[in-house]
matplotlib code that plots the C-alpha trace (Angstrom):
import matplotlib.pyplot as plt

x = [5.1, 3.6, 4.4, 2.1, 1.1, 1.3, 0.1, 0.8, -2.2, -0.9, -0.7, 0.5, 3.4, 2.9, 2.3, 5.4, 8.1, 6.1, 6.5, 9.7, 11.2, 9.2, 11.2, 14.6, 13.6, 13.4, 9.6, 8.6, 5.7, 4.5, 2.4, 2.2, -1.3, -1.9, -2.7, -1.2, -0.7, -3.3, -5.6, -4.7, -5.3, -8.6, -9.1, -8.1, -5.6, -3.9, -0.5, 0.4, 3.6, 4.3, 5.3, 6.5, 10.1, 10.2, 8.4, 10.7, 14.2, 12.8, 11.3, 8.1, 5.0, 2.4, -1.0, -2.4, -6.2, -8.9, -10.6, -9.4, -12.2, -11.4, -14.8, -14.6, -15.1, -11.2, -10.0, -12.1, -10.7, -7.7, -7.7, -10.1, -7.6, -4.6, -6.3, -3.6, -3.4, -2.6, -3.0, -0.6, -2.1, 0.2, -1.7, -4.8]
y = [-1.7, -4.2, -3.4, -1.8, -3.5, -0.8, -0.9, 1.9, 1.9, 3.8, 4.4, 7.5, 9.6, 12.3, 9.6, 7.4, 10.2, 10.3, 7.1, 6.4, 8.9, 7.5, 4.0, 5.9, 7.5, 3.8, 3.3, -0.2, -1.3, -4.5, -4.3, -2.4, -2.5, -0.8, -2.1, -3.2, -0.8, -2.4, -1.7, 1.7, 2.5, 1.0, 2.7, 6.3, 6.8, 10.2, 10.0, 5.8, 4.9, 1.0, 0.6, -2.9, -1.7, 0.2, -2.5, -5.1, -2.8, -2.6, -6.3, -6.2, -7.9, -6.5, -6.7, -5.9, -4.9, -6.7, -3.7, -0.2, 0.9, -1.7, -3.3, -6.5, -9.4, -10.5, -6.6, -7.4, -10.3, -9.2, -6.2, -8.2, -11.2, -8.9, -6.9, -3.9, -1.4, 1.9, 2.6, 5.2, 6.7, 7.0, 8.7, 6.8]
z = [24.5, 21.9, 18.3, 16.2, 12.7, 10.3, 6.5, 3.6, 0.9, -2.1, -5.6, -6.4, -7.1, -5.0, -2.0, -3.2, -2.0, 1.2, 2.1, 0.9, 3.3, 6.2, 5.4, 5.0, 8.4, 9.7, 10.3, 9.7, 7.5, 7.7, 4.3, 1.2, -0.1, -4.0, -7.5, -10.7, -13.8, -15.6, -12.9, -12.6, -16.2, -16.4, -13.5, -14.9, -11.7, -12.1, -11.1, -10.8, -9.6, -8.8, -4.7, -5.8, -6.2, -2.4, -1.5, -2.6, -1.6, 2.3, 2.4, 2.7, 1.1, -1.1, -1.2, -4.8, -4.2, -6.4, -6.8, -7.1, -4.7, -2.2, -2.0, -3.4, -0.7, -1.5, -0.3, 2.9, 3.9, 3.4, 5.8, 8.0, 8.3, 8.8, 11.8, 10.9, 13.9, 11.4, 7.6, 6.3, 3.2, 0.2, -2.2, -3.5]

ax = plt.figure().add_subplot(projection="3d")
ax.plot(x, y, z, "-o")
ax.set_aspect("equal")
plt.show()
């Protein structure tokens, strides 16, 4: 069986815990895509936590979106480009 390309889009605390058991339960993501803290202020984001940190403790990259709605022709690209199989939602 080929393996799935799997990406987690969060920002949020509630969506943090979630994902950081479905790492310590050992499934692989290949990318983390969220935002910076600046963005999620000026965005008014209720709840921000920063995936960098899980991100960087399980090795995997991290896609900081260029705009919190995801439709800027940079976020496009990006999800375009990678051709992901599955998103995982992590609170957004």
């Amino acid at each position: 069986m080929q393996k799935k390309k799997i990406v987690m889009a969060g920002c949020m605390e509630a969506g943090f815990h979630v994902i950081k058991h479905l790492l310590e339960a050992g499934l692989k993501f290949d990318y983390f895509v969220t935002i910076g803290k600046e963005k999620a202020e000026k965005a008014k984001a209720s709840g921000f936590i920063d995936f960098t940190p899980l991100a960087n403790q399980y090795n995997i990259p991290v896609y900081y979106c260029d705009k919190y709605s995801m439709k800027s022709e940079k976020d496009y690209l990006f999800f375009k480009e990678q051709q992901f199989d599955l998103l995982v939602q992590g609170g957004w």
